[in-house]
C-alpha positions in Angstrom: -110.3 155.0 -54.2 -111.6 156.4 -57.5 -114.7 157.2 -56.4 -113.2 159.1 -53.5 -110.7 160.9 -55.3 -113.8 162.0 -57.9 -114.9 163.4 -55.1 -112.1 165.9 -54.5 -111.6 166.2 -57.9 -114.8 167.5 -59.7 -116.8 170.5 -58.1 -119.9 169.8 -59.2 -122.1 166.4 -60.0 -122.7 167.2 -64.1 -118.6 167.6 -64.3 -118.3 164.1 -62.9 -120.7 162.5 -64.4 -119.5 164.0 -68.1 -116.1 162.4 -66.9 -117.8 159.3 -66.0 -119.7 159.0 -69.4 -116.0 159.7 -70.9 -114.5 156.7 -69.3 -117.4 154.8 -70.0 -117.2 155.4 -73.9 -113.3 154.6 -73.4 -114.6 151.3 -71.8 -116.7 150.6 -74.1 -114.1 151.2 -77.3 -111.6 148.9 -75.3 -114.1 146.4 -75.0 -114.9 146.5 -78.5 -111.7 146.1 -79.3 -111.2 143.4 -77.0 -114.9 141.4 -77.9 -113.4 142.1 -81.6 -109.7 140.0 -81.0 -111.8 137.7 -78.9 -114.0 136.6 -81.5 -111.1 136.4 -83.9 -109.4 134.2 -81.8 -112.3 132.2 -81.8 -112.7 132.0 -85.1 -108.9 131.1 -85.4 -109.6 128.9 -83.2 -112.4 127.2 -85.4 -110.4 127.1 -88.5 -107.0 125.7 -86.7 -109.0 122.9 -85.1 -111.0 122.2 -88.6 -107.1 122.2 -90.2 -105.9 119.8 -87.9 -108.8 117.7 -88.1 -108.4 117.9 -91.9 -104.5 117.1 -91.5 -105.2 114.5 -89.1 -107.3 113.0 -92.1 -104.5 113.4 -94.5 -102.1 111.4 -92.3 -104.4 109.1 -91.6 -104.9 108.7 -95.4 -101.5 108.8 -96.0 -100.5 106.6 -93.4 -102.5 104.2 -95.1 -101.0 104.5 -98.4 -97.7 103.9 -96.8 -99.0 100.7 -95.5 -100.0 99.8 -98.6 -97.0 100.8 -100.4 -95.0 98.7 -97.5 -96.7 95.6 -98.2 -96.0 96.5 -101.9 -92.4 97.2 -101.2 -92.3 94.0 -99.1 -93.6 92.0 -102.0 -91.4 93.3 -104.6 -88.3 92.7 -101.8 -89.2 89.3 -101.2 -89.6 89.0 -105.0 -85.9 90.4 -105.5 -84.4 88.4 -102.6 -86.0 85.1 -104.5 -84.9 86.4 -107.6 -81.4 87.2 -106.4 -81.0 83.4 -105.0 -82.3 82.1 -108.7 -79.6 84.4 -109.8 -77.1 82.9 -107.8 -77.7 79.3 -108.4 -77.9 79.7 -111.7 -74.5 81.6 -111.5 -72.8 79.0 -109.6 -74.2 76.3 -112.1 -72.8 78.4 -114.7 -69.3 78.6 -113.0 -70.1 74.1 -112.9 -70.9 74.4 -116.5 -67.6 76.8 -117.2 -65.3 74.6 -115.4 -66.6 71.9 -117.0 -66.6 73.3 -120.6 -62.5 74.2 -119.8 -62.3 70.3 -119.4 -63.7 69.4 -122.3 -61.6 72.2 -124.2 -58.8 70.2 -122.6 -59.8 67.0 -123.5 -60.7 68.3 -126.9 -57.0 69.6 -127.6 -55.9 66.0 -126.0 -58.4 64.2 -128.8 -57.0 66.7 -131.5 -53.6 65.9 -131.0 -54.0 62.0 -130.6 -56.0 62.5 -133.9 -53.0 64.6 -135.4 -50.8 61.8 -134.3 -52.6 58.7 -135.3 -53.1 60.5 -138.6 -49.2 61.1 -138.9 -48.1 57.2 -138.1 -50.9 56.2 -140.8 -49.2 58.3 -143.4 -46.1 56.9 -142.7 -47.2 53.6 -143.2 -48.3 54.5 -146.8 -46.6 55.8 -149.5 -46.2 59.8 -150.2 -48.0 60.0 -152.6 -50.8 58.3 -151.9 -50.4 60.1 -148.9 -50.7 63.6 -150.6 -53.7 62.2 -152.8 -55.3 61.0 -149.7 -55.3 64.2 -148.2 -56.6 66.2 -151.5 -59.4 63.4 -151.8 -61.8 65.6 -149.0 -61.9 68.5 -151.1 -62.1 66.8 -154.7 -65.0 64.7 -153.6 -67.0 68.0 -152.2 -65.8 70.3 -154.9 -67.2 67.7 -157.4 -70.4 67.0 -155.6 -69.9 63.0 -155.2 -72.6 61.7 -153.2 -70.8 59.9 -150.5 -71.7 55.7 -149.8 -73.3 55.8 -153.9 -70.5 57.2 -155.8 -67.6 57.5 -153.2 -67.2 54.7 -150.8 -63.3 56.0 -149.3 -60.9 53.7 -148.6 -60.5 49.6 -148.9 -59.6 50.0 -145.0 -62.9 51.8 -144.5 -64.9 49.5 -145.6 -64.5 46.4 -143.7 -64.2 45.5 -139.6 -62.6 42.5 -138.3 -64.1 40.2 -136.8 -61.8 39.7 -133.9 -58.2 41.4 -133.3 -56.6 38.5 -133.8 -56.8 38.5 -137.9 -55.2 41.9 -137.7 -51.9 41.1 -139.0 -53.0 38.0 -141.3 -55.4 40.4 -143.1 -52.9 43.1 -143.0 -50.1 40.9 -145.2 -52.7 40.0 -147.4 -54.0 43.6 -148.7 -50.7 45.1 -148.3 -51.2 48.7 -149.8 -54.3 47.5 -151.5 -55.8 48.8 -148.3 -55.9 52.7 -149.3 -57.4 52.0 -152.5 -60.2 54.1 -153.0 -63.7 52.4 -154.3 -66.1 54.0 -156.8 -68.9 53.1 -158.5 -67.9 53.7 -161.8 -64.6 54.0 -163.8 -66.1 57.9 -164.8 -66.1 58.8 -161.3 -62.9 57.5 -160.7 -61.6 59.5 -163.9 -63.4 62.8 -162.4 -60.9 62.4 -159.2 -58.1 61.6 -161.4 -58.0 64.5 -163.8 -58.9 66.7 -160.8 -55.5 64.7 -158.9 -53.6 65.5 -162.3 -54.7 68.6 -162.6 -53.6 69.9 -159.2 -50.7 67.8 -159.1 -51.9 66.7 -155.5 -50.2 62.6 -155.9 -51.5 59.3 -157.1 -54.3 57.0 -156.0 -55.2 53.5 -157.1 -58.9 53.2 -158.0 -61.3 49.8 -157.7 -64.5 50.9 -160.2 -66.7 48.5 -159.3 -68.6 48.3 -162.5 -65.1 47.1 -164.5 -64.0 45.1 -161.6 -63.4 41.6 -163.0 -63.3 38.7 -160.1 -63.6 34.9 -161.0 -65.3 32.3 -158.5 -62.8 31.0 -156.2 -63.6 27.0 -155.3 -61.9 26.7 -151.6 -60.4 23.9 -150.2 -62.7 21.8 -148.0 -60.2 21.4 -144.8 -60.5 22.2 -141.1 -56.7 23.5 -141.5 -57.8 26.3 -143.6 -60.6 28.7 -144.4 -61.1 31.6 -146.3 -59.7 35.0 -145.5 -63.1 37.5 -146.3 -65.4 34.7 -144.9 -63.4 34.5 -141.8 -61.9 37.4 -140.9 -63.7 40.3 -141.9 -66.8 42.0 -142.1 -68.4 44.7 -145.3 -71.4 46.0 -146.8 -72.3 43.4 -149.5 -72.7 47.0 -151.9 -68.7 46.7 -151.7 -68.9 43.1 -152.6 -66.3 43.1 -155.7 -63.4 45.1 -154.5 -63.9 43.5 -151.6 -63.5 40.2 -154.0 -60.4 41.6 -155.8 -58.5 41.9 -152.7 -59.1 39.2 -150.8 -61.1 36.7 -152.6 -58.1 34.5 -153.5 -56.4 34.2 -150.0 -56.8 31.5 -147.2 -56.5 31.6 -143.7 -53.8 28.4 -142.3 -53.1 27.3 -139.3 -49.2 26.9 -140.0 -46.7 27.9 -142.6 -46.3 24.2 -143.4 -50.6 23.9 -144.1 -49.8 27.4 -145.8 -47.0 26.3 -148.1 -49.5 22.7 -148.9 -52.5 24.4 -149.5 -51.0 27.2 -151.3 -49.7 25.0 -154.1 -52.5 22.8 -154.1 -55.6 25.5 -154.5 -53.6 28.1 -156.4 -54.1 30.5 -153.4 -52.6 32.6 -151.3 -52.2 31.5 -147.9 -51.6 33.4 -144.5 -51.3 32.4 -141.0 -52.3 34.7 -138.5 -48.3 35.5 -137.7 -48.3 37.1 -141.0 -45.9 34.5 -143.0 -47.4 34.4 -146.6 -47.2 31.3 -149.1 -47.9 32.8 -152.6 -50.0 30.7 -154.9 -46.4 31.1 -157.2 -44.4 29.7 -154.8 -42.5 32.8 -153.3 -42.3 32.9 -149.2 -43.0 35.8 -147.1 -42.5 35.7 -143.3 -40.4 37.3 -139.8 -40.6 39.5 -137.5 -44.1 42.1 -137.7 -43.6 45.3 -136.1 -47.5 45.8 -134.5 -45.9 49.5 -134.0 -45.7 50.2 -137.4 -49.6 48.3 -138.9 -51.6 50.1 -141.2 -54.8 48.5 -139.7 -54.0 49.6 -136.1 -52.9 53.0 -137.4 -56.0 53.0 -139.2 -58.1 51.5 -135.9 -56.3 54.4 -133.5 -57.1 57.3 -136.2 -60.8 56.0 -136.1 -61.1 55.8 -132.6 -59.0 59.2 -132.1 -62.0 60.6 -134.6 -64.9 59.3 -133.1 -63.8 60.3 -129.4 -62.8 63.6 -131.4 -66.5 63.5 -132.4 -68.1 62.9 -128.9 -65.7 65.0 -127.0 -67.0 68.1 -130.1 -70.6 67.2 -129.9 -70.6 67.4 -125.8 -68.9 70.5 -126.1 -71.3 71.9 -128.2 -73.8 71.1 -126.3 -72.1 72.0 -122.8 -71.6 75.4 -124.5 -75.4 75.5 -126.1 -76.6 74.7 -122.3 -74.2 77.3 -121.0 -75.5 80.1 -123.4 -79.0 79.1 -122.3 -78.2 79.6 -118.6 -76.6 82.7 -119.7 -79.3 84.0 -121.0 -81.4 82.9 -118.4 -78.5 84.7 -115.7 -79.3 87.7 -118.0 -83.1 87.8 -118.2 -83.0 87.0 -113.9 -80.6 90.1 -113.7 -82.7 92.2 -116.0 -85.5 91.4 -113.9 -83.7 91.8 -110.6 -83.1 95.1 -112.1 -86.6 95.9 -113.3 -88.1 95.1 -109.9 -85.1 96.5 -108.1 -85.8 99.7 -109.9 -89.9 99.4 -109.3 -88.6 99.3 -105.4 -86.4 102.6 -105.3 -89.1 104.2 -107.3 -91.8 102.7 -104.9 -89.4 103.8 -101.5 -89.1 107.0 -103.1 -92.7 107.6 -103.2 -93.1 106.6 -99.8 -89.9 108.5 -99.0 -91.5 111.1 -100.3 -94.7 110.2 -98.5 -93.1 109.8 -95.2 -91.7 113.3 -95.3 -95.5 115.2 -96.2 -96.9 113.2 -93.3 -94.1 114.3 -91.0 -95.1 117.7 -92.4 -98.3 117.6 -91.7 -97.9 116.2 -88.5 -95.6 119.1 -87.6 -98.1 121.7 -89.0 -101.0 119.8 -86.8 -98.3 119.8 -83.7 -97.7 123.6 -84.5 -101.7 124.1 -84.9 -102.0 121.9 -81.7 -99.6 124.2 -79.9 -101.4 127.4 -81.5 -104.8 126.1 -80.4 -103.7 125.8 -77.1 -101.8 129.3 -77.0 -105.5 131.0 -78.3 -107.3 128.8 -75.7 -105.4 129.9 -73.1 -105.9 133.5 -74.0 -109.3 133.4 -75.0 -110.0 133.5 -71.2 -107.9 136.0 -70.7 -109.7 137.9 -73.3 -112.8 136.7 -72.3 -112.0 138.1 -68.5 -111.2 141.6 -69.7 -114.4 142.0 -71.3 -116.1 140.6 -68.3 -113.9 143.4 -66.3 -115.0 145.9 -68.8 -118.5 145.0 -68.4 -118.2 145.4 -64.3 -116.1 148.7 -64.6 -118.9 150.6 -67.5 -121.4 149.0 -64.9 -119.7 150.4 -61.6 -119.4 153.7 -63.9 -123.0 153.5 -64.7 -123.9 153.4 -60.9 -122.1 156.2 -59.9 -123.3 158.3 -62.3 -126.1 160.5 -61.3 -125.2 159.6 -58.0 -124.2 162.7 -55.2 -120.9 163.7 -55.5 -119.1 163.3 -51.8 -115.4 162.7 -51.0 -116.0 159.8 -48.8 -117.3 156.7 -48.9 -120.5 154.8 -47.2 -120.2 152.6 -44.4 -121.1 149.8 -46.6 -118.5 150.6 -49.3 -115.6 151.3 -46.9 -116.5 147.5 -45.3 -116.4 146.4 -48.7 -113.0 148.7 -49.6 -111.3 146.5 -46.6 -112.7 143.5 -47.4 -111.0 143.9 -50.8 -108.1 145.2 -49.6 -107.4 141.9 -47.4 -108.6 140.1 -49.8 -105.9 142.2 -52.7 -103.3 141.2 -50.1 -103.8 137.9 -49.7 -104.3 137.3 -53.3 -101.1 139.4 -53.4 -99.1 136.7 -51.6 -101.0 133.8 -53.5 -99.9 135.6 -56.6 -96.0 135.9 -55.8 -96.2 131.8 -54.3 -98.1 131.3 -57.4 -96.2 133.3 -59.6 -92.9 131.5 -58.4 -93.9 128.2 -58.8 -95.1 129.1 -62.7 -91.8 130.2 -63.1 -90.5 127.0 -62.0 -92.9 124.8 -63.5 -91.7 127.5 -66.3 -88.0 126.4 -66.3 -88.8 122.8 -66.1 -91.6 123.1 -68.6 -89.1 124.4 -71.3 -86.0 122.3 -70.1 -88.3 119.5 -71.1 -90.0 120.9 -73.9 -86.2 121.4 -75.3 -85.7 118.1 -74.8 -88.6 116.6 -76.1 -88.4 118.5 -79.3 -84.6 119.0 -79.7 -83.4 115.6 -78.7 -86.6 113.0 -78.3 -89.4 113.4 -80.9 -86.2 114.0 -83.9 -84.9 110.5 -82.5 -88.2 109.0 -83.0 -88.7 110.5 -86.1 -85.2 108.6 -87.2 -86.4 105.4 -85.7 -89.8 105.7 -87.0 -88.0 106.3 -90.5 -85.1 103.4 -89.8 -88.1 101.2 -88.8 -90.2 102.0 -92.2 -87.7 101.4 -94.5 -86.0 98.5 -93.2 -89.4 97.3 -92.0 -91.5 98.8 -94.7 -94.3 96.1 -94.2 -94.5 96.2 -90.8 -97.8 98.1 -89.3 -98.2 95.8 -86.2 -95.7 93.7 -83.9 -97.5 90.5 -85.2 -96.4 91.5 -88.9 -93.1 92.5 -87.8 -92.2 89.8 -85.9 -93.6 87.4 -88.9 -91.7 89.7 -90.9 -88.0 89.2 -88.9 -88.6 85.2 -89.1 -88.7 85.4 -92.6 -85.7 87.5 -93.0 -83.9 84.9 -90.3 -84.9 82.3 -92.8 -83.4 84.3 -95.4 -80.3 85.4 -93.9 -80.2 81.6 -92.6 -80.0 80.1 -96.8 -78.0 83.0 -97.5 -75.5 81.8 -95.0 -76.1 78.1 -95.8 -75.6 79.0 -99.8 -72.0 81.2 -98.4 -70.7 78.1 -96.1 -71.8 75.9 -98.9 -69.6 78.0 -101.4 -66.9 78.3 -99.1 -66.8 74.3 -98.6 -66.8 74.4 -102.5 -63.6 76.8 -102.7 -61.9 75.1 -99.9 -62.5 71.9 -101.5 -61.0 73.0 -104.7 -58.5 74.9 -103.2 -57.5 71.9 -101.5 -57.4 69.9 -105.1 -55.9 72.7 -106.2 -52.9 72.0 -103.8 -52.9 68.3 -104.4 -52.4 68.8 -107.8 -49.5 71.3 -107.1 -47.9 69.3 -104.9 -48.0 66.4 -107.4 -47.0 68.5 -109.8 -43.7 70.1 -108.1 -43.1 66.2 -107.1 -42.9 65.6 -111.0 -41.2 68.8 -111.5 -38.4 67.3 -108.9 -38.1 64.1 -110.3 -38.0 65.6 -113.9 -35.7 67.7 -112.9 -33.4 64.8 -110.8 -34.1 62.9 -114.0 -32.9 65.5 -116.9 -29.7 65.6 -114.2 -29.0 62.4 -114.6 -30.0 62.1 -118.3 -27.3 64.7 -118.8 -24.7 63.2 -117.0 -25.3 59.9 -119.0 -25.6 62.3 -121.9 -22.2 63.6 -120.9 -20.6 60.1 -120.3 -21.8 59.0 -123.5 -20.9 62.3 -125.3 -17.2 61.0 -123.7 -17.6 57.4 -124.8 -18.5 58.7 -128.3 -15.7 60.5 -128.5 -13.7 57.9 -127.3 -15.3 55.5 -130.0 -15.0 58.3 -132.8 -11.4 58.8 -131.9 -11.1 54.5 -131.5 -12.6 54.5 -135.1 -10.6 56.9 -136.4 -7.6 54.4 -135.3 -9.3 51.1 -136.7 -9.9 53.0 -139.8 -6.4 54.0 -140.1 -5.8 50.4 -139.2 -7.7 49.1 -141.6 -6.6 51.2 -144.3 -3.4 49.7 -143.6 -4.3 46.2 -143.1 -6.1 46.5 -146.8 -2.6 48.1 -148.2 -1.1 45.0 -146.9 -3.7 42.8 -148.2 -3.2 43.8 -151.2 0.5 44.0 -151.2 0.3 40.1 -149.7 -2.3 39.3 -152.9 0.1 40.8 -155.0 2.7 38.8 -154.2 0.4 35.7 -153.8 -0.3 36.4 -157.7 3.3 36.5 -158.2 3.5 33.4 -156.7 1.2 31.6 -158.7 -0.4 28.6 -158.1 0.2 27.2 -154.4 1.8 23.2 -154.4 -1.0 20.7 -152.3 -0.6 20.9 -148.4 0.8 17.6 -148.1 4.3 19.4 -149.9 3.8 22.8 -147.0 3.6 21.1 -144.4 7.4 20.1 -144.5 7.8 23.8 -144.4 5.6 24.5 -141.2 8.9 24.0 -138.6 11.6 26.5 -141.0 11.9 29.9 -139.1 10.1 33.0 -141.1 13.8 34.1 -141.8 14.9 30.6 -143.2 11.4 30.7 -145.4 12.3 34.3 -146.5 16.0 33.3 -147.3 14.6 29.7 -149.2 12.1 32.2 -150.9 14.9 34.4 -152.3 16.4 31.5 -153.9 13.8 29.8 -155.6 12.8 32.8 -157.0 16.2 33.1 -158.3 15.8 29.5 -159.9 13.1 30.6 -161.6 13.9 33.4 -163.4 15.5 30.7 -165.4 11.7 29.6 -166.1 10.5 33.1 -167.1 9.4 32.2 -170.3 7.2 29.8 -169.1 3.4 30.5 -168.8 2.5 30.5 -165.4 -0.9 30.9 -165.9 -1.6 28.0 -168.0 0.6 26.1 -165.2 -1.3 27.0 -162.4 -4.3 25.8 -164.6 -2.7 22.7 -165.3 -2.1 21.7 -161.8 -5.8 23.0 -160.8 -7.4 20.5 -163.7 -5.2 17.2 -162.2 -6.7 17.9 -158.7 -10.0 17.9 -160.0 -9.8 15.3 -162.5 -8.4 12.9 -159.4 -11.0 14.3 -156.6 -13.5 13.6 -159.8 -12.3 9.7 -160.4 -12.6 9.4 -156.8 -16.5 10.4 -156.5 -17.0 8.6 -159.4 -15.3 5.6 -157.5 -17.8 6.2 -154.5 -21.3 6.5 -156.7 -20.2 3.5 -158.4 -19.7 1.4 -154.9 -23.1 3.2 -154.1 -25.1 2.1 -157.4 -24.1 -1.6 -156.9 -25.0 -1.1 -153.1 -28.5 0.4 -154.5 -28.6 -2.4 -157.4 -28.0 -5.0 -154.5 -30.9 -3.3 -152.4 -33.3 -3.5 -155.3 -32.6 -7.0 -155.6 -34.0 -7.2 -152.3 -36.6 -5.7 -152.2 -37.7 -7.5 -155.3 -37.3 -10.9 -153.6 -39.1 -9.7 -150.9 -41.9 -8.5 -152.4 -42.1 -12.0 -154.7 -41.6 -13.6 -151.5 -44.9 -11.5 -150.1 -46.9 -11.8 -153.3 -46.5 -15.8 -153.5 -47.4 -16.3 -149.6 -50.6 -13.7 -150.1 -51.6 -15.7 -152.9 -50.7 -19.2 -150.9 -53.1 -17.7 -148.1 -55.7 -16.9 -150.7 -56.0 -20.6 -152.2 -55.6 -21.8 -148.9 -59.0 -20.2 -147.6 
């Protein structure tokens, strides 16, 4: 068509062919042009692919850092999970060692207050002031540097045991007090503590110096009825010897008061049985009723056995406590550790955090090279097309040029003109079939495209992310699996270590309720009891008043009875002197009136006596009954001294009567 309408259009050959040679240079410019953007898409080309080979490599590289940071991660994870479980048995044995240090606390109040209390009874069972001396003793013998068990050796009672329980009381009667005597060495020590006592005014103390202590040799009785008391009974350091001697070195042990009382007066000793009765060496007896409530020695026993628990009860708690700071500490270095690696972890998944987010970078700079790479391949034919149609169009140009100019075309080029113009119009319809399926494949291309980028590859990128961290060692399934069977085992003792701790709390709880149930149970029968202790308190607080009110009467009573007494003793020492009973008993059958009237008349009768004195009467008549009951004991000894004289007799003829028939049987043999 161009070359036919060339035809009609230029009038001569050199006008076509300078139009020709126009078109050609236009041809030739585009094609420049189009060679030039061709080659730079090639060499964009080159440098995209060389950057995403280059990226490629940095993931890759990456990718195996990551790995290497997740086995890292994995490590120190594993590390803090095993660190966290030390943690927490170590907690829980410091909750074991907590409870058990607020039992001992409890039994060390308990062993305070039994200590407080047995130190109370044994200062009631001494004297105040030795009491208050006692107590100031502590500080004197510190503040004046006394070396204990050279210069200072405490009390009597501290210085002996028994030997068996059963000599408590015998040994108790025979120190009495002596037992809180305190022993020194020398009488300069003991002076020290006094002047110090004195000087403070904090009571009085009895001292045994043994270097002025002055004990004679005791010879004991050799009987099976009695032994000696600090041989038999007791038990000291031979340093303590003498005081030990001045206390008990003169005492026995008897089997009965009656071996007591003979032995006592026989060996000049003190004797004791083990019910306490006492036989002094003087004579003087000392026995009853002991109240066991009230010893010295067991006050003395209880406060040394309250101490020593005291003691072990103090010295456990120390160490309970010592063993609990230690686990402490240990708790504390575990927690600064688990906080130390759990810091190296966030610092390590932040790296890779940080790590995960260049390689999903890159990997969307090489997706967006990819996609670039492929948008310049597909137009570098294209490009590459145009050029080749550039080439074929100067060429054609070429051809025609200095050819004849003519308006119509050749047989062979009209063929070829319908030839292409079938051919244009079935390529035509190719192109629209063609051309509608593109746009299809179009629509569907980018519906899926949308997906894929919008919805897909951004939930693989948060699964890929939720798998890294929470897997961060995992590069294979054979890891990961290994990986989930350790966690399982994990999870498994964490559970374990919970169910275990729950059966703990449930079983504590459960004690917990016990010992509230008991202790509402007391709480009611405290409570039922204080009601009925009040209503006895009440019905006594009646009865008392009753009795005070009762006494009040028998006092008023008796204060009248005693007026009356002495109004009767009065008159009895108006009276005088009372005849025998022989003469009253005539009187025992007259009415109290009758006596009364008789009374009245005698007393009449003798005012005629008045200046008689009565007194020296009454004495009278008191000396002639003894003098007769006299006479008449003196009758009775007499008949008994010639019964005795006769028994004598006797005797003595007996015994002759023995003597000659020994004799008789004597001569005989």
């Amino acid at each position: 068509y161009a070359k036919q309408g060339r035809g009609k259009q230029f009038r001569s050959k050199k006008d076509r062919d300078a139009h020709l040679q126009t078109q050609v240079k236009e041809l030739q410019a585009a094609k420049a042009e189009k060679e030039e953007l061709l080659n730079g898409q090639r060499d964009k080309l080159s440098g995209l692919r060389k950057s995403v080979a280059s990226e490629a490599k940095d993931v890759e590289k990456k990718r195996k850092d990551l790995q290497q940071k997740a086995k890292m991660l994995d490590e120190l994870k594993r590390s803090v999970d095993e660190k966290k479980r030390l943690r927490n048995e170590m907690a829980d044995s410091r909750k074991e060692q907590w409870r058990s240090i607020s039992e001992l606390s409890d039994k060390v109040t308990e062993a305070k207050e039994a200590s407080r209390r047995a130190l109370h009874d044994m200062k009631r069972s001494m004297p105040f002031a030795t009491a208050t001396g006692l107590d100031a003793l502590k500080h004197i013998v510190v503040a004046e540097k006394l070396t204990v068990g050279v210069q200072y050796f405490g009390l009597v009672v501290e210085n002996f045991d028994l030997t068996d329980q059963k000599y408590q009381t015998a040994v108790e009667v025979a120190a009495q007090n002596s037992l809180f005597h305190i022993i020194v060495d020398t009488d300069d020590t003991a002076a020290r503590i006094m002047k110090r006592l004195e000087k403070e005014k904090l009571g009085r103390v009895t001292f045994l110096p043994l270097n002025q202590l002055k004990v004679d040799s005791v010879r004991y009785p050799e009987s099976t009825d009695v032994a000696p008391l600090m041989e038999q009974c007791i038990t000291f350091d031979p340093v303590v010897r003498r005081a030990m001697e001045h206390v008990f070195a003169r005492k026995l042990l008897a089997r009965s008061v009656d071996v007591a009382a003979t032995w006592s007066t026989r060996s000049h000793l003190d004797a004791i049985t083990l019910d306490g009765d006492l036989c002094s060496r003087k004579g003087a007896l000392t026995g009853g009723f002991v109240d066991q409530e009230k010893s010295k020695l067991r006050a003395h026993y209880a406060l040394k056995t309250a101490e020593e628990g005291l003691k072990e009860l103090e010295k456990e708690h120390k160490e309970m406590k010592e063993k609990s700071t230690a686990v402490d500490q240990q708790v504390s270095n575990i927690m600064g550790e688990v906080q130390r690696l759990e810091a190296k972890h966030a610092n390590l998944d932040h790296m890779m955090s940080r790590t995960e987010d260049e390689v999903s970078k890159l990997e969307k700079a090489i997706e967006r090279h990819n996609k670039q790479v492929k948008q310049i391949e597909d137009d570098v034919p294209n490009t590459e097309t145009q050029v080749t149609s550039f080439d074929g169009q100067i060429a054609r140009l070429r051809e025609e040029m200095g050819t004849e100019l003519t308006s119509t075309l050749s047989d062979d080029e009209q063929a070829l003109l319908d030839q292409l113009k079938a051919t244009q119009t079935r390529l035509d319809g190719e192109i629209d079939q063609h051309t509608q399926v593109l746009e299809d494949a179009t629509v569907k291309r980018q519906k899926l495209q949308s997906l894929l980028e919008d919805n897909l590859i951004m939930r693989r990128t948060e699964l890929t992310e939720s798998s890294s961290r929470s897997r961060p060692g995992a590069s294979n399934a054979n890891v990961s699996q290994a990986q989930m069977k350790e966690d399982l085992a994990q999870k498994k003792r964490e559970l374990e270590e919970a169910a275990q701790t729950t059966d703990d709390v449930d079983r504590q709880l459960s004690e917990v309720k016990t010992t509230d149930e008991k202790l509402r149970a007391e709480i009611v029968a405290i409570k039922n009891e204080l009601e009925k202790l009040k209503t006895e308190d009440s019905s006594y607080q009646k009865k008392l008043e009753k009795a005070h009110a009762d006494q009040e009467k028998l006092l008023n009573k008796r204060s009248m009875c005693i007026q009356r007494r002495e109004d009767y003793m009065r008159k009895i020492q108006e009276l005088g002197s009372l005849p025998p009973a022989a003469e009253l008993t005539s009187f025992t059958k007259k009415s109290i009136p009758a006596l009364m009237k008789s009374l009245e008349d005698i007393n009449k009768k003798l005012k005629k006596y008045s200046h008689v004195n009565k007194k020296a009467y009454d004495q009278f008549v008191n000396f002639s009954e003894q003098r007769d009951s006299l006479i008449k004991r003196k009758e009775e000894l007499d008949d008994g001294g010639l019964k005795v004289k006769e028994l004598i007799e006797s005797l003595d003829r007996k015994k002759d009567e023995a003597i000659n028939r020994t004799f008789r049987g004597v001569s005989a043999h």
